[in-house]
C-alpha positions in Angstrom: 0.0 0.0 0.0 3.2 2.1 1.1 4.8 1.5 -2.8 1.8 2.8 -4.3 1.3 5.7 -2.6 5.2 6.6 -3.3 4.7 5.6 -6.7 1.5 7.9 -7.7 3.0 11.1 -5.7 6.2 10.4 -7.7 4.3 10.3 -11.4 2.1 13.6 -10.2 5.6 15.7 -9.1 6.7 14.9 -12.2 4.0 16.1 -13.9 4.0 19.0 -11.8 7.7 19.9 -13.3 7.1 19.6 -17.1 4.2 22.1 -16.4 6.4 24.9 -14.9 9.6 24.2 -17.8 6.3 24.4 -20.5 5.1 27.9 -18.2 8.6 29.2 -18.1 9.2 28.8 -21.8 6.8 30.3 -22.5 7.5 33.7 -20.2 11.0 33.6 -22.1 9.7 33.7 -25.6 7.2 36.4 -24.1 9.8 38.5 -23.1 12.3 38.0 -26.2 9.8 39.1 -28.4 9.0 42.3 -26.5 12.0 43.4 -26.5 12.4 42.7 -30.1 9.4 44.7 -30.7 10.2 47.4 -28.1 13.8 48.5 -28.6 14.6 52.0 -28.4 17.8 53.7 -28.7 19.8 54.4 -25.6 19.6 58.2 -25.8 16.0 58.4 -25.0 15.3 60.9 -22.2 14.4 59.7 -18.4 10.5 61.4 -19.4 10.0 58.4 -22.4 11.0 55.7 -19.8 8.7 57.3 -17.0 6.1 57.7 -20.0 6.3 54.5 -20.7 5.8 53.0 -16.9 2.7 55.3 -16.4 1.7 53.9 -19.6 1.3 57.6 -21.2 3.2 58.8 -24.2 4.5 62.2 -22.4 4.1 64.6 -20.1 1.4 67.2 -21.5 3.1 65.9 -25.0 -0.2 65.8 -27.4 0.8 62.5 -29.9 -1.2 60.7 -32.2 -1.2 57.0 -30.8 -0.6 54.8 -33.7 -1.6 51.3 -34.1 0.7 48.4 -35.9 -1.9 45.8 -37.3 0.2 43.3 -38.8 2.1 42.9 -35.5 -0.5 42.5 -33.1 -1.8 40.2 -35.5 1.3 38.3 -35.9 1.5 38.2 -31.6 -2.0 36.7 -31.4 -1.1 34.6 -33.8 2.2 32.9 -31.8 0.1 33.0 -28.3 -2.3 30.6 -29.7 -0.2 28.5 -31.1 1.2 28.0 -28.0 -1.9 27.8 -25.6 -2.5 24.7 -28.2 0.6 23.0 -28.1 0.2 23.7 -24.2 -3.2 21.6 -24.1 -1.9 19.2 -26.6 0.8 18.3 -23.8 -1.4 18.6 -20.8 -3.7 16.2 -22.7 -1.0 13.4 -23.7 0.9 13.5 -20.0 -2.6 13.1 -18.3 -3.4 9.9 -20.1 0.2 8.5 -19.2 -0.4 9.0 -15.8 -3.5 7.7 -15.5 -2.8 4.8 -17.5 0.0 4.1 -15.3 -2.1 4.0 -12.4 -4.8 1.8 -13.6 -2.0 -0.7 -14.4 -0.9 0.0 -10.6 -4.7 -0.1 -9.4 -5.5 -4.2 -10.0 -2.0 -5.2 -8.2 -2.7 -2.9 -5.1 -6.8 -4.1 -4.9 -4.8 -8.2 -5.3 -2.8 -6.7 -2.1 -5.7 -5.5 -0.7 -7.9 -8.3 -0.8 -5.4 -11.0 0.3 -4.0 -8.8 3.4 -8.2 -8.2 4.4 -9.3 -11.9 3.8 -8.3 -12.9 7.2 -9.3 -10.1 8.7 -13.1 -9.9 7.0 -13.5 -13.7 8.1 -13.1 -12.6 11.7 -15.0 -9.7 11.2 -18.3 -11.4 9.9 -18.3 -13.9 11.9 -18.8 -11.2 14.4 -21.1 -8.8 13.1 -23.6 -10.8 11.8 -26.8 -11.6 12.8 -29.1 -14.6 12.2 -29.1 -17.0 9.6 -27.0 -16.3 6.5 -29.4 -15.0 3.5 -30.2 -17.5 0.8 -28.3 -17.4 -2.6 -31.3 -16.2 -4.7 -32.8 -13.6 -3.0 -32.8 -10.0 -4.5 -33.2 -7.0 -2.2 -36.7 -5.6 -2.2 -35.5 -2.0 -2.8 -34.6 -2.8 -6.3 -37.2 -4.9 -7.3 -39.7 -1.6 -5.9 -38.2 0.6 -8.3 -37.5 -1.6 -11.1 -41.5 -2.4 -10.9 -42.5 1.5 -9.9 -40.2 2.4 -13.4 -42.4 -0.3 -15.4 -45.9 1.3 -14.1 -44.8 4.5 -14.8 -44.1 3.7 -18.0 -47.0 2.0 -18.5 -49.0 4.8 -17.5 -47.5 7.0 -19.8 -47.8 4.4 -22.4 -52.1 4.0 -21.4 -51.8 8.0 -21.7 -50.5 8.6 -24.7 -52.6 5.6 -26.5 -55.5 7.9 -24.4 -54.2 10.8 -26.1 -53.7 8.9 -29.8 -57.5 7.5 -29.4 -59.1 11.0 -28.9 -57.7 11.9 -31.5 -59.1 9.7 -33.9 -62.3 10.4 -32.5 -64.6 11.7 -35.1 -65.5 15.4 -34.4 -69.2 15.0 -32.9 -67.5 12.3 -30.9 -65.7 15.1 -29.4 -68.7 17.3 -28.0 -69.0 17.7 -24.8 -73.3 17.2 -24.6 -74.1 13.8 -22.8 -75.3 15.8 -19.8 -77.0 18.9 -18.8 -78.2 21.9 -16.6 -80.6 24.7 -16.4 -79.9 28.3 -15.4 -83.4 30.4 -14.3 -82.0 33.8 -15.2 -85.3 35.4 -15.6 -88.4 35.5 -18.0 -86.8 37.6 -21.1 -84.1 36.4 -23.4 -80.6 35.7 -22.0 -78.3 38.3 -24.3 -74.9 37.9 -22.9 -72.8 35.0 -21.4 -69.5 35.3 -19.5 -67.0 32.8 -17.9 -64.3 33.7 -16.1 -60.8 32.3 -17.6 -60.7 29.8 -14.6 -64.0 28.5 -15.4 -65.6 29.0 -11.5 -67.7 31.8 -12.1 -70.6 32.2 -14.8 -72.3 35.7 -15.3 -75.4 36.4 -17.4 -76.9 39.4 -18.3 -80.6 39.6 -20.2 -83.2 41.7 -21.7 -84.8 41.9 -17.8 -82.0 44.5 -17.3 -80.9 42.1 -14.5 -77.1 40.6 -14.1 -76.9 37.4 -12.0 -73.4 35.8 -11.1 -73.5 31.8 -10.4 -70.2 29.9 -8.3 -70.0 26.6 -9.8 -67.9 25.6 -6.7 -70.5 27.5 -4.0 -73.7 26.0 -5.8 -75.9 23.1 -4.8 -78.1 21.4 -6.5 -80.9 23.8 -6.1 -78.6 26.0 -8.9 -79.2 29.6 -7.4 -77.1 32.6 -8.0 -75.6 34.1 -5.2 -75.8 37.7 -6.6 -78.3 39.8 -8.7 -78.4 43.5 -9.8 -79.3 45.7 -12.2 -76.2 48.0 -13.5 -77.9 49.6 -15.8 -81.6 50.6 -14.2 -83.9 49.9 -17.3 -81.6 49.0 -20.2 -81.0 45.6 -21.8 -77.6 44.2 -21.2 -76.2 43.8 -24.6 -72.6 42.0 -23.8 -70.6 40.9 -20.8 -66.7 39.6 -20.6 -64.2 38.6 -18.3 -61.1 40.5 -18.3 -57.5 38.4 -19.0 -56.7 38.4 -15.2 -60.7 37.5 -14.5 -60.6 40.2 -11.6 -63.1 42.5 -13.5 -65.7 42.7 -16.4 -66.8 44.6 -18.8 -70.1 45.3 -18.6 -72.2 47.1 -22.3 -75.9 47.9 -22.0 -78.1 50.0 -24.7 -76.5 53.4 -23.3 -74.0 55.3 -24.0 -71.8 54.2 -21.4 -70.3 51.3 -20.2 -69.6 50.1 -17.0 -66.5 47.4 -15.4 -67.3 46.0 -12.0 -65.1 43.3 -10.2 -65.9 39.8 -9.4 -69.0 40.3 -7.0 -70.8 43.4 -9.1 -69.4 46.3 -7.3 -68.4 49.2 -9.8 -64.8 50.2 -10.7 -65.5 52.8 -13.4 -67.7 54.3 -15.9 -66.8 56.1 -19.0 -68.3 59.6 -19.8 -70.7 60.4 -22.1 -70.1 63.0 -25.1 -71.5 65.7 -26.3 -74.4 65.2 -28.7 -74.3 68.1 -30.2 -70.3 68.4 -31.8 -71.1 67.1 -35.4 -67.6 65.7 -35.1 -67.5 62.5 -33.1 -63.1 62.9 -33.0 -63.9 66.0 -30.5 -66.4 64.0 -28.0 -64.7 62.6 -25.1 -67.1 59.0 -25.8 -70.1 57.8 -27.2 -73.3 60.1 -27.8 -75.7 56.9 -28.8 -76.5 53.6 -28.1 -73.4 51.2 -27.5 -73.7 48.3 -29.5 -70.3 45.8 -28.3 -67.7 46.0 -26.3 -64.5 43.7 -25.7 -60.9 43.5 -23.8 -58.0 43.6 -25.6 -56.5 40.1 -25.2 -53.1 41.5 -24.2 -53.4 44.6 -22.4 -55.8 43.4 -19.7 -56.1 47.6 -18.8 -57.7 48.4 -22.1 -60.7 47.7 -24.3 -62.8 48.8 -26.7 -66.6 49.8 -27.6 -68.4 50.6 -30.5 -72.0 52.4 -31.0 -74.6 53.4 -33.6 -72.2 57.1 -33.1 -70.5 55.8 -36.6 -67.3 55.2 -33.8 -65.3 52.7 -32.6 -63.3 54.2 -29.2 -60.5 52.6 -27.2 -60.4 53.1 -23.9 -58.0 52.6 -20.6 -59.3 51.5 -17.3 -57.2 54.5 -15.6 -58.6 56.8 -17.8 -62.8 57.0 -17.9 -62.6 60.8 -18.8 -62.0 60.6 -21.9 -61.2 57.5 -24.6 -57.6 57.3 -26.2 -58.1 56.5 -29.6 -61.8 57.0 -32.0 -62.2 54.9 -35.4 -64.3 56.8 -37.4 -66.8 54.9 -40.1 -67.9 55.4 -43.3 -69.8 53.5 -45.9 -70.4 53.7 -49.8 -70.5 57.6 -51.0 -68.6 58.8 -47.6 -72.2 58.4 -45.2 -71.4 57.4 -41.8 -72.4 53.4 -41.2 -73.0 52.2 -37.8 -71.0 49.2 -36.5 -72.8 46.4 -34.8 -70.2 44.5 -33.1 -66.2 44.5 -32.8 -63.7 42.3 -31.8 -59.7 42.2 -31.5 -57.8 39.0 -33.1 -56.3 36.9 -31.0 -52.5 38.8 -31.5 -54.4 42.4 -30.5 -52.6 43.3 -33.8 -56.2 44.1 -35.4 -59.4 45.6 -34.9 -62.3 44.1 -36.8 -66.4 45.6 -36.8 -69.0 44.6 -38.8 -71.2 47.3 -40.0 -74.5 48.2 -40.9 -74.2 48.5 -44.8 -73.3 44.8 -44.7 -69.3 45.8 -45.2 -66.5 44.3 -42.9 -63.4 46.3 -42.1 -60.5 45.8 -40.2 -57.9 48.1 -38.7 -54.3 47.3 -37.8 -53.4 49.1 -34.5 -49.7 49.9 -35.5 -51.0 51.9 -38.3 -52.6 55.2 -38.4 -56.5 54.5 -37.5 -57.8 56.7 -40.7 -57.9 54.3 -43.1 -58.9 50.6 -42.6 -56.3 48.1 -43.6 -58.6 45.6 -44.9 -62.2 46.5 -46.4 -65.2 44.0 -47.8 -67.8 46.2 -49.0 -70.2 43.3 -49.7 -69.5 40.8 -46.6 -73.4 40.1 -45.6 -76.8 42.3 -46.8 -76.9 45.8 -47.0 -79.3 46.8 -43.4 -78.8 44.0 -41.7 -77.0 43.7 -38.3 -74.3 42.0 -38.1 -74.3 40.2 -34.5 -70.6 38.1 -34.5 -67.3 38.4 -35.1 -64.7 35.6 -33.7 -61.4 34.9 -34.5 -59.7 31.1 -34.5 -57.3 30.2 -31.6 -54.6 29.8 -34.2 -55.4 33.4 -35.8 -55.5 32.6 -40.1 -59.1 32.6 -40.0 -62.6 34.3 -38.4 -65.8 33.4 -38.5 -68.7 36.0 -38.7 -72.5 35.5 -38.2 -74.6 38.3 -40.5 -78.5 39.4 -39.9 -79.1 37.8 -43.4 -78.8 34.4 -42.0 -75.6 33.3 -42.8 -72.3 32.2 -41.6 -68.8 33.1 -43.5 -65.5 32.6 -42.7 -62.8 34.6 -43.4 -58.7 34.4 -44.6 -57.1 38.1 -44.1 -54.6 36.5 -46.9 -57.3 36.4 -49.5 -59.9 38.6 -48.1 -61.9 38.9 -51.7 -64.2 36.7 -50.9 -65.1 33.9 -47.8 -63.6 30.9 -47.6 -66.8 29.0 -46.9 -70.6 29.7 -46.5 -73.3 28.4 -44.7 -77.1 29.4 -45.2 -80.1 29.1 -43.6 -79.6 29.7 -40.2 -82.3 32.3 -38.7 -81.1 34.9 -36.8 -83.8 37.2 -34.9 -81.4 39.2 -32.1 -78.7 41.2 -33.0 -76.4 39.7 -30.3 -76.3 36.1 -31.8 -73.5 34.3 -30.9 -70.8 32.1 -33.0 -67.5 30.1 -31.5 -64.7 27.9 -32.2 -64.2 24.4 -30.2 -61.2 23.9 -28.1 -59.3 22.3 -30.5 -59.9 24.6 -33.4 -62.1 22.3 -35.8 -65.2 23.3 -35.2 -67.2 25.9 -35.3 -70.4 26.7 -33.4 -73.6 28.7 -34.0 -77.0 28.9 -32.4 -80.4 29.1 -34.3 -83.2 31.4 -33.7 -86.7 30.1 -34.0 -90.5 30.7 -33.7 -92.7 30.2 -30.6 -93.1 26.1 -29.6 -90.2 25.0 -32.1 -86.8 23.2 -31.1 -83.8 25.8 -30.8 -80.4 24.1 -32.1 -76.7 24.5 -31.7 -75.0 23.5 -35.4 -71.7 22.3 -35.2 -69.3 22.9 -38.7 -66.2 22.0 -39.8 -63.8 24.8 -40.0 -62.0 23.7 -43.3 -64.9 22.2 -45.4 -68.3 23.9 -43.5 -69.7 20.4 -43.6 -72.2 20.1 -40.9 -71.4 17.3 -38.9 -74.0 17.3 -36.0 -76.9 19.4 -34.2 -77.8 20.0 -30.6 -81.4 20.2 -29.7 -81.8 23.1 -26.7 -85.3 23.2 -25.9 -88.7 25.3 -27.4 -86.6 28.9 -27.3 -84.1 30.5 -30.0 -80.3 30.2 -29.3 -79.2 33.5 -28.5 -75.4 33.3 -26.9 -73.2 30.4 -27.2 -69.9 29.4 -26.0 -67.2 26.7 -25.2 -65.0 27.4 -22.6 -61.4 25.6 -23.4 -60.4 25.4 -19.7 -63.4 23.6 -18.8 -64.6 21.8 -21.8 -68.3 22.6 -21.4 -70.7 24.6 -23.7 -72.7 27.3 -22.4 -75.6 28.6 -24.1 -78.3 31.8 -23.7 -81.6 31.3 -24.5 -84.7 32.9 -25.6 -86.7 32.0 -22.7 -84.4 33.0 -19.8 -83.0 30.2 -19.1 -78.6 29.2 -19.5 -77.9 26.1 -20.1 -74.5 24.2 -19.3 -73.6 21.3 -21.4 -71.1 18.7 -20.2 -69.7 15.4 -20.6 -68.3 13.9 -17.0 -65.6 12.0 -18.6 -64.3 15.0 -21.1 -65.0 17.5 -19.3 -63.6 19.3 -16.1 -65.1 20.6 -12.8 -67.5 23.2 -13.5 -71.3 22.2 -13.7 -69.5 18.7 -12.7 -69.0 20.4 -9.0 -72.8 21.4 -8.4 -74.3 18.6 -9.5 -73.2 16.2 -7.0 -74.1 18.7 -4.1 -77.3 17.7 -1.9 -79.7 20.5 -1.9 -79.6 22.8 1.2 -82.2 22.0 3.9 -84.3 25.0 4.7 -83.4 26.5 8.2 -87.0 27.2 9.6 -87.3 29.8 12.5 -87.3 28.6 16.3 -90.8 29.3 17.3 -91.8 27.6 20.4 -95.3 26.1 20.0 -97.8 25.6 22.7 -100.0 22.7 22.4 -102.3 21.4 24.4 -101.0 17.6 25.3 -103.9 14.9 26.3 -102.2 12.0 28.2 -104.6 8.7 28.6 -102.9 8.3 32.5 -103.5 12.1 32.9 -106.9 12.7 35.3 -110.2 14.2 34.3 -109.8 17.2 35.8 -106.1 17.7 34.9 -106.7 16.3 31.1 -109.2 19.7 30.4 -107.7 21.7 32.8 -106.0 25.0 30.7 -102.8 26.3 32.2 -101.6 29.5 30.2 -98.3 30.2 30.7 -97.1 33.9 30.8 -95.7 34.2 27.0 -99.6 33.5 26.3 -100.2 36.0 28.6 -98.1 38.3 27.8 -99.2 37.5 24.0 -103.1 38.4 25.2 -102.1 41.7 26.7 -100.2 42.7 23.4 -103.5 42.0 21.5 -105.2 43.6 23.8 -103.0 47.1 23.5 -103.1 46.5 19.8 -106.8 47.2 19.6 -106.8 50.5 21.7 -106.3 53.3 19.5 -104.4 55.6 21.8 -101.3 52.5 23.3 -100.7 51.4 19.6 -101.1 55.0 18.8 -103.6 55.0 15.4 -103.3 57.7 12.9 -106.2 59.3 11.6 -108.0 57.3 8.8 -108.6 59.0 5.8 -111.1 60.5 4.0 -112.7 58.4 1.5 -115.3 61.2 1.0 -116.1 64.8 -0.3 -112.5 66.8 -1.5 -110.3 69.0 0.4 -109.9 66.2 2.8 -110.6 67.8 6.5 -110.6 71.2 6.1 -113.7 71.0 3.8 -115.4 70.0 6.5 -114.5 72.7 8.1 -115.1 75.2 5.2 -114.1 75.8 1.2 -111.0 77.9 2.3 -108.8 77.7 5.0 -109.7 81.5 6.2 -113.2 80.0 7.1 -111.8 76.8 8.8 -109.5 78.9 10.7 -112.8 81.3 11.9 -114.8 78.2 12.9 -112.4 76.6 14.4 -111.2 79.7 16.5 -115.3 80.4 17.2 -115.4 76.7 18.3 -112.8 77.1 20.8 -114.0 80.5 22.2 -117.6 80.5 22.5 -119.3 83.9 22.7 -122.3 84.6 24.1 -125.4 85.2 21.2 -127.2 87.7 23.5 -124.3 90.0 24.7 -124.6 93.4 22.2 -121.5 94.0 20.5 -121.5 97.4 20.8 -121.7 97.3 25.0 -119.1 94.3 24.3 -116.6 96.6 23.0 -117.4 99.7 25.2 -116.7 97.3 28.5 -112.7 97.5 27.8 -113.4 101.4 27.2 -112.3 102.4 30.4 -109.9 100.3 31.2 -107.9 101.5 27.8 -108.6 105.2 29.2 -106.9 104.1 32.5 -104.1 101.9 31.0 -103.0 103.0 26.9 -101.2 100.5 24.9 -101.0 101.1 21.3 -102.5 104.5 19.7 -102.2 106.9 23.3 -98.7 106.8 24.2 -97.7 107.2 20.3 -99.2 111.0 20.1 -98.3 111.3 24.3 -95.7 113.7 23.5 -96.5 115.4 20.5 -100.5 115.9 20.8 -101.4 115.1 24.7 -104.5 116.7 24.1 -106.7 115.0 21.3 -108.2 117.1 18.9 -110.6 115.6 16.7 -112.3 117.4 13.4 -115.8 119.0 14.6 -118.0 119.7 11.9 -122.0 122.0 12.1 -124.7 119.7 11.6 -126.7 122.4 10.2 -124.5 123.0 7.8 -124.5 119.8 6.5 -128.3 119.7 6.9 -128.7 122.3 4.2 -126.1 122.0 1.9 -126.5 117.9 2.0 -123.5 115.0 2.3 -120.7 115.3 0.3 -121.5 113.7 -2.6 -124.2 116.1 -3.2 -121.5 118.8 -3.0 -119.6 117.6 -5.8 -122.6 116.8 -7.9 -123.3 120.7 -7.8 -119.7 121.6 -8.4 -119.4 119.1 -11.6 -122.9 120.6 -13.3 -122.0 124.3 -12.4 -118.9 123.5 -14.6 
């Protein structure tokens, strides 16, 4: 063991060795070659040497510093040669040595083992305990994971041949629509649908002007909401959708404004309303009409859009409700403004697409200046119709839009001449009829609208060829909103009657409705009121089975009867009048002047008999003895009255007054 410890350290100091004559070698050459390359002549001044140590060219000396090329070349050139010849030696001297000790290794394990033998012997006979262990057995440890390493990889074997089948599932194989449940929103027509990107929370928003929000994870059986309002007062919710995050949502109603509330209802902002009377809609700080859509920008979870029968499309930010940031003015055939009916960004937020009113289709990229749109179909669906839908594929090449003239079109922005495929006959009565793409971007879904007492459907398409491959019967009402929610695998629809249905599949799809339906419905918690009957025992006696004992709540419940019937304890108002008009004070007279006298003579009766004249002449004296108003006015300036005395005769013959002025006006 000694020798090969000698031998090893001996083989590494050599090593050691060559590496410092290779290292010092190599300083040499170094050095040769910069003093080859930086010889001066000996009559240099002290200041060039001093320069040349501080590593300047001169003291205050202004000189051009010039570069050689070709040698600095030529010197990297040299120290790479060597740092590769270096390696190249490293390399071969490191694979002597360890050759050498591998040929060393077997002879010093041989020494090893045969100066250990004896001891081991002594050493196991010692430490071991029990019966020796049998020449076939295996320890369990192994044989666990060798056997945990097979299942797992026969699990991920099952999985992907899981995987493989699904997907050579035909496509109506695929929908999720063995099971269902029912949603009472209301009585009126269910006009917007909303899940939140986690798939927990469902809002719906209908013609009722009411917005419910439904837990799939709080809900029973008994399927309740757990919060309803009305954000709007009296106008018909026209969409709803879940920010990015899912913390807020974006609520549109027929008004000009529109509102975003958080995840239990309670209002964040509201954008302003413009001015209806600036003819140019690029000067109103928002919407002046009826807003017709509104949706989130799919990356900028702080900024959406709206658009409304104002000929505008506006962009707005969440920090800023004041005013909107960008407006996208529209215009039809001849320059007349054209309302749009819906809008939507693609899935990149690179475009903005709307659908309007004159049947045309134009989209706007955002990077670009929003005069002008970037793409324009004049002749997309009928001229007057409303376009309801616009949706865009989860891979982004094509969109799908549902027109008022009962079709379905996709489009391709590469060739955006004319759709790529069309599909008729599908009746569409509400102007916020819904389309949508499946999960896995093959399908495409739309709902039909029909007449009173006739089956509503869901169509499913292919995307490529249109073909129809199936149809979903949803009860006697139209199919207003649909929508598949990838996260959850389940289709959610908006009906005509009120009512949201969930469609669902237990073994395709996940949580969701799945989490409600399982729940036992909530007892009903009935109020603690203590009831006294009147118990008949056959043991009890005759006198004590009819004998009554009340016990003081009945009392007590007596008295308060009791106190309820008199008018003055429960304090009655006054009933009203049910007779005659004026209410009491015609009773009492026509004008309030005359209910006031009577009721003043009804308090203070005076005598019938009593003269008025001696009635007034009793307080004579004492208003001689004690003045209050008129006497101690004129005290000082007139203490003697003197009062205007006039003949009697006189007026005898000349008669009253108005006989004076007769005679003056005739003698005139």
């Amino acid at each position: 063991m000694d020798d090969d410890l000698e031998e090893m350290r001996a083989l590494r100091a050599a090593r050691l060795e060559r590496e410092k004559k290779a290292s010092m070698s190599q300083s040499v050459s170094k050095q040769n070659d910069s003093s080859t390359s930086n010889t001066k002549p000996r009559d240099d001044p002290p200041e060039m040497d001093m320069a040349q140590v501080m590593g300047f060219s001169g003291f205050g000396k202004k000189a051009a510093k010039t570069f050689d090329f070709n040698k600095m070349f030529e010197q990297t050139r040299r120290t790479a040669q060597e740092m590769s010849k270096k390696k190249s030696s490293r390399d071969s001297d490191d694979d002597e040595d360890d050759d050498q000790i591998n040929r060393q290794q077997p002879s010093s394990s041989t020494k090893k083992s045969n100066k250990n033998t004896s001891d081991d012997d002594d050493d196991d006979d010692d430490d071991m305990i029990g019966p020796p262990l049998p020449p076939g057995f295996s320890k369990p440890s192994t044989s666990k994971k060798s056997s945990a390493n097979v299942d797992s990889e026969d699990d991920d074997d099952d999985e992907d041949n899981d995987e493989e089948d699904e997907d050579d599932l035909p496509p109506e194989k695929k929908i999720p629509a063995t099971h269902e449940i029912v949603l009472n929103h209301g009585h009126k027509s269910v006009s917007a649908v909303a899940l939140d990107p986690s798939g927990s929370r469902l809002v719906t928003g209908g013609y009722d002007f009411d917005v419910r929000f439904w837990d799939f994870a709080a809900m029973d059986a008994s399927l309740n909401s757990f919060r309803s309002f009305q954000p709007f007062e009296s106008h018909q919710i026209r969409s709803l959708q879940y920010s990015i995050t899912g913390d807020s949502i974006l609520m549109a109603a027929a008004k000009p404004q529109v509102k975003v509330v958080d995840r239990d209802g309670f209002e964040v902002m509201e954008t302003v309303r413009g001015d209806q009377y600036i003819v140019d809609m690029s000067n109103t700080k928002g919407h002046v009409s009826m807003v017709n859509g509104a949706c989130w920008n799919p990356k900028v979870k702080e900024e959406f859009i709206t658009c409304a029968g104002d000929s505008t499309v506006r962009v707005w930010n969440l920090n800023k409700p004041w005013k909107q940031l960008q407006v996208i003015k529209f215009k039809g055939q001849g320059g007349k403004r054209t309302n749009p009916m819906c809008c939507a960004f693609s899935r990149d937020a690179k475009l903005i697409a709307a659908a309007c009113q004159d049947g045309s289709l134009q989209l706007w990229d955002v990077k670009r200046p929003l005069v002008r749109p970037t793409y324009h179909q004049k002749t997309a669906h009928g001229v007057g119709t409303d376009t309801s839908c616009i949706s865009f594929s989860y891979d982004n090449q094509i969109f799908v839009t549902r027109g008022g003239d009962d079709t379905l079109k996709s489009w391709d922005i590469r060739n955006f001449k004319r759709p790529v495929n069309v599909a008729t006959g599908l009746d569409n009565f509400y102007p916020v009829s819904d389309c949508c793409f499946s999960p896995d971007d093959k399908l495409v879904v739309a709902g039909l609208s029909v007449r009173k007492e006739q089956q509503g459907r869901l169509v499913f398409f292919e995307r490529e060829t249109f073909r129809r491959v199936t149809e979903l019967e949803c009860g006697e009402s139209s199919v207003v909103r649909c929508l598949w929610h990838p996260k959850l695998n389940q289709i959610i629809i908006g009906c005509g009657n009120g009512q949201a249905k969930v469609f669902y599949d237990p073994n395709k799809s996940h949580r969701g409705a799945k989490l409600c339906v399982v729940k036992k419905r909530r007892k009903k918690v009935e109020p603690d009121i203590v009831k006294n009957e009147h118990i008949i025992a056959p043991v009890m006696s005759r006198r004590s089975r009819f004998r009554k004992d009340e016990p003081k709540q009945m009392m007590a419940y007596k008295q308060q009867q009791k106190d309820r019937q008199d008018p003055v304890k429960s304090r009655k108002p006054e009933p009203p009048i049910k007779q005659g008009q004026g209410g009491r004070i015609a009773a009492g007279g026509s004008t309030l002047s005359r209910y006031v006298a009577k009721t003043i003579a009804l308090t203070k009766k005076v005598d019938p008999n009593i003269d008025a004249r001696q009635a007034i002449l009793r307080h004579a004296k004492d208003a001689e003895e004690n003045p209050l108003w008129v006497a101690p006015a004129y005290k000082h300036t007139q203490p003697t009255p003197i009062f205007h005395e006039s003949d009697e005769e006189e007026e005898e013959e000349e008669g009253p007054s108005w006989a004076k002025r007769a005679k003056v006006d005739s003698s005139k």
